[in-house]
C-alpha positions in Angstrom: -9.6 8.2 2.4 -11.4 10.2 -0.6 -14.6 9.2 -2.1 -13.0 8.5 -5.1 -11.6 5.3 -3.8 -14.5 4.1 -1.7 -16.4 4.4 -5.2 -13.5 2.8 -7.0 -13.7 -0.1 -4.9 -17.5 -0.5 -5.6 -17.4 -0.6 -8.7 -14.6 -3.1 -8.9 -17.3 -5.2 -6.6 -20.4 -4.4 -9.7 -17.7 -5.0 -12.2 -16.1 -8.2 -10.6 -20.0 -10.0 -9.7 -20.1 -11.1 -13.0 -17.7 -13.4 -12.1 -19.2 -13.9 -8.8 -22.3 -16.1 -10.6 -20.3 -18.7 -11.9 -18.5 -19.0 -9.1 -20.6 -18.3 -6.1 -24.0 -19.3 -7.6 -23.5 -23.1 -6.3 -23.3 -21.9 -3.2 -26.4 -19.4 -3.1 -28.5 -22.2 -4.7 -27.7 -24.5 -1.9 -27.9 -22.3 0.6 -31.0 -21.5 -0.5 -32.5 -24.9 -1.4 -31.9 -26.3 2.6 -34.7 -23.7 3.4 -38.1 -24.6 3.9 -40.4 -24.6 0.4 -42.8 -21.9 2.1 -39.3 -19.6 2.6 -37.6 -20.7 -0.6 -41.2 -19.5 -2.2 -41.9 -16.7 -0.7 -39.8 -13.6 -1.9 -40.4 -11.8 1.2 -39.5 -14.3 3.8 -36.3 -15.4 1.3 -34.9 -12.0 1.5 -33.9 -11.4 4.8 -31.8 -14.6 4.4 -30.0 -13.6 1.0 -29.4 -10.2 3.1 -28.1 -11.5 5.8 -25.7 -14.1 3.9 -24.4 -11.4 2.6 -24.1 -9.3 5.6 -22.1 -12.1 7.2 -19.8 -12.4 3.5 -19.6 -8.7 4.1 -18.0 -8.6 7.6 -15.7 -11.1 6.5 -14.0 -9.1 3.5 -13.5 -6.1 5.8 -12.0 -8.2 8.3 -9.9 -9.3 5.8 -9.1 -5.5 4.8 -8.5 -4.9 8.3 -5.8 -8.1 8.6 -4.1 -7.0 5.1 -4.2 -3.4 6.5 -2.6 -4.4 10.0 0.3 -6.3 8.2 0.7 -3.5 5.3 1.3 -0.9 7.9 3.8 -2.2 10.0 5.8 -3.1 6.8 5.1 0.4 5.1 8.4 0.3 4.2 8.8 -3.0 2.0 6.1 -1.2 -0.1 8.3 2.0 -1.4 11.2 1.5 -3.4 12.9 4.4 -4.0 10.4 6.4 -5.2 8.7 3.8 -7.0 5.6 2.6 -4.4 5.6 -1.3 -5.0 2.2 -2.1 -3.2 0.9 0.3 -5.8 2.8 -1.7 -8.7 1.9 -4.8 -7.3 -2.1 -3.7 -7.2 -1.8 -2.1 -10.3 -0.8 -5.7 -11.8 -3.4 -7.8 -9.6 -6.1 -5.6 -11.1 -4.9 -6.1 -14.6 -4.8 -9.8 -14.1 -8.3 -9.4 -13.1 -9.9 -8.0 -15.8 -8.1 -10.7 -17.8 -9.9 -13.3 -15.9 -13.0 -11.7 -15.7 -13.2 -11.7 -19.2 -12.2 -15.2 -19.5 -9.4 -14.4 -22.1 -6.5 -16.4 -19.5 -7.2 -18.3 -16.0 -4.5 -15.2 -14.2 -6.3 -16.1 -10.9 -6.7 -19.7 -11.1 -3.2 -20.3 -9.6 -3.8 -18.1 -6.4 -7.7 -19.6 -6.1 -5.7 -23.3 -5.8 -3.3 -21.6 -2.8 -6.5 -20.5 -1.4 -8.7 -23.6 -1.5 -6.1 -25.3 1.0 -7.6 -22.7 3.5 -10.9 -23.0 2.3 -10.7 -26.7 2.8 -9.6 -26.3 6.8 -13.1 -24.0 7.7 -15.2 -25.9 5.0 -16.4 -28.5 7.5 -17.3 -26.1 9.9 -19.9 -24.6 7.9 -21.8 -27.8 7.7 -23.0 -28.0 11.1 -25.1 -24.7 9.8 -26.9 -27.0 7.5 -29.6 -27.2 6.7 -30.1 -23.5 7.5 -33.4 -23.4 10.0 -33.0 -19.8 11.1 -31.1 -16.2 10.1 -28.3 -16.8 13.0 -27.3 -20.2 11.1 -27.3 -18.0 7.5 -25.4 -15.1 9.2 -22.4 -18.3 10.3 -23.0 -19.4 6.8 -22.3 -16.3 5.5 -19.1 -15.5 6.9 -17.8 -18.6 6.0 -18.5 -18.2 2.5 -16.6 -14.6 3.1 -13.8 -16.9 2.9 -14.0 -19.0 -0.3 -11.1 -18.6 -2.2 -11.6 -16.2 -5.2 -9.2 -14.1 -7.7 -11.8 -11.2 -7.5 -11.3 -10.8 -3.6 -7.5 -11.3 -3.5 -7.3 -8.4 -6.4 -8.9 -6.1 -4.8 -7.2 -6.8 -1.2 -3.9 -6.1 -3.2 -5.2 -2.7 -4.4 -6.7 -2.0 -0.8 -3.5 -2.8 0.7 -1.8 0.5 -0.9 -3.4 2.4 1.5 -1.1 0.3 3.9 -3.9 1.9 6.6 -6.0 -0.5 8.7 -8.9 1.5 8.8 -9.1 2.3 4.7 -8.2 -1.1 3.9 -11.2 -2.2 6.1 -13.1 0.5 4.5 -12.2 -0.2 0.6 -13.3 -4.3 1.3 -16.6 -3.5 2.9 -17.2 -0.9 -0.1 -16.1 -3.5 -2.5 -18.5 -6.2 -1.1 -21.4 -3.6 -1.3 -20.7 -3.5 -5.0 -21.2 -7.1 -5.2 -24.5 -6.9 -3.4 -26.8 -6.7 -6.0 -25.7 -9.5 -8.3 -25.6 -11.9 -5.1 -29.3 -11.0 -3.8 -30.7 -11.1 -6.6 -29.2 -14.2 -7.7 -31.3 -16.0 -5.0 -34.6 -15.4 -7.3 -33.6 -14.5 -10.8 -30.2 -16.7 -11.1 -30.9 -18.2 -14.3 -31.6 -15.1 -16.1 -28.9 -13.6 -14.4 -26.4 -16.5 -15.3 -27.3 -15.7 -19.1 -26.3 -12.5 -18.6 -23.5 -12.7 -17.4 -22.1 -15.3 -19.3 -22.7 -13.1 -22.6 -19.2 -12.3 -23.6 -19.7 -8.7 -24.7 -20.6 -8.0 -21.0 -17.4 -10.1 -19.8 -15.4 -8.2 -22.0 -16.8 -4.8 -21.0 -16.3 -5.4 -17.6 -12.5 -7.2 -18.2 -11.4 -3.7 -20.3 -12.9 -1.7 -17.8 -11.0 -3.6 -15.1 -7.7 -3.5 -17.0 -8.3 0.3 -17.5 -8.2 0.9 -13.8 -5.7 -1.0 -13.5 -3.5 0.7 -16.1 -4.3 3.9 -13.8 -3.3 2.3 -10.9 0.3 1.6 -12.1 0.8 5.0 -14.4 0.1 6.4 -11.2 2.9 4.5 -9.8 5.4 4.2 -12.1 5.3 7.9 -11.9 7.0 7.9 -8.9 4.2 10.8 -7.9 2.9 8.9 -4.6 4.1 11.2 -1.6 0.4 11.4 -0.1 -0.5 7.5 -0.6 -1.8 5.8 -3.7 -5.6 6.8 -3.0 -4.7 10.3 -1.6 -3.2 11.0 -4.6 -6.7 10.7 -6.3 -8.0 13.5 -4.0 -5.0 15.4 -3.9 -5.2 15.4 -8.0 -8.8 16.8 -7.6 -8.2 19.3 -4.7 -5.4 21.1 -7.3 -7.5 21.2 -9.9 -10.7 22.8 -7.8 -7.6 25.2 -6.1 -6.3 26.0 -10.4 -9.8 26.6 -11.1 -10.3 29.1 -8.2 -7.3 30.5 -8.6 -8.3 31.5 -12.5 -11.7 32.7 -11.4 -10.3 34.7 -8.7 -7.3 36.3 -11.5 -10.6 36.9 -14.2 -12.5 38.8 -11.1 -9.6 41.1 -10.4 -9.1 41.5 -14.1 -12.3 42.8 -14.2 -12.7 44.9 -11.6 -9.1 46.7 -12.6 -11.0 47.6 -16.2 -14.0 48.9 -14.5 -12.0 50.9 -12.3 -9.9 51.9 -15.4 -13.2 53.2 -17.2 -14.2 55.3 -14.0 -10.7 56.8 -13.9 -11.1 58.1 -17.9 -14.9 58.9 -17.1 -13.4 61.2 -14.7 
């Protein structure tokens, strides 16, 4: 896996949080509010539960990365047509659908956040003998529960992790993913109104939608172009590692260029 990805899949995370108020910030908010007033008050004693909510949400999407990544790489094949690489045209397309929702221009995720709400409504119960939460072992269960909740953001980017169709970089592309969401979520715990105004300024949902739809387009020129013998993120590295070997290559042709003059002027000097 190249760095390129792991950063990819953060910033889908930054990108995607705006999303992740409106839809998570019901949650955070009553988390929060079943702590004591003195905790709830204090910044310093709420943080180490928003952190370890998180920790626990975090776990959760790279177990999912490692479940998709499991499935993806015993069926390797379904995922290349041809030459065409399908998991890459189907994550390509997820990711496109995502920006659409994120900036609220069509509901592309709604009908895949319904599918996953039937699941959501099986270990929903079980997170109620957590509350109220008393102590950081109840927020950590919490937490990976709430890893769980059904959401268009999550399910895009497990399509687009799945292309790596390799159970350790899918694992590694979800936790990535959730660190980009990080610091919308903590920060929601103490600033969420401001932060809600923010994000629901629809210049900033758009900028983040385009920017999602961009990558996306990226995603499936890149497969469409049938150019995926090393892997949809490989490629990414692969694309850099010729460019750094071109540019070499030209300083090392400009170096013996110049040393053949210079030996040419010692030759006529002589």
């Amino acid at each position: 896996m190249n760095e390129l990805s792991y950063a990819a899949a953060f910033m889908i995370g930054l990108l995607g949080s705006t999303h992740c108020i409106g839809m998570c910030g019901g949650i955070v908010g009553a988390l929060t509010m079943s702590l004591p007033d003195e905790t709830r008050k204090t910044p310093l004693k709420l943080l180490p539960y928003l952190v370890v909510y998180n920790s626990g949400r975090l776990i959760s999407y790279s177990i999912a990365g490692l479940i998709i990544g499991l499935l993806t790489a015993s069926a390797s094949s379904f995922f290349q047509v041809g030459q065409f690489p399908l998991g890459g045209i189907i994550g390509g397309l997820f990711m496109v659908a995502l920006g659409i929702y994120i900036a609220g221009w069509m509901q592309t995720m709604a009908p895949l956040e319904r599918l996953g709400g039937h699941f959501w409504r099986l270990i929903e119960p079980f997170g109620r003998r957590f509350l109220p939460v008393k102590n950081l072992p109840q927020a950590m269960w919490l937490g990976l529960l709430w890893g769980w909740l059904p959401c268009g953001l999550v399910y895009s980017t497990l399509a687009w992790a799945a292309t790596a169709a390799d159970p350790v970089e899918t694992t590694l592309l979800m936790l990535f993913f959730g660190l980009g969401t990080l610091p919308m979520l903590v920060m929601m715990g103490g600033v969420a109104e401001r932060l809600q105004s923010f994000t629901r300024n629809k210049a900033i949902r758009n900028i983040a939608g385009i920017l999602l739809i961009a990558f996306g387009a990226m995603i499936l020129s890149k497969a469409l172009s049938g150019g995926h013998k090393h892997g949809m993120h490989g490629d990414m590295d692969h694309d850099m590692h010729d460019m750094g070997g071109e540019m070499s290559h030209q300083m090392n042709d400009e170096q013996q260029g110049t040393g053949e003059m210079d030996h040419s002027q010692h030759m006529m000097q002589h």
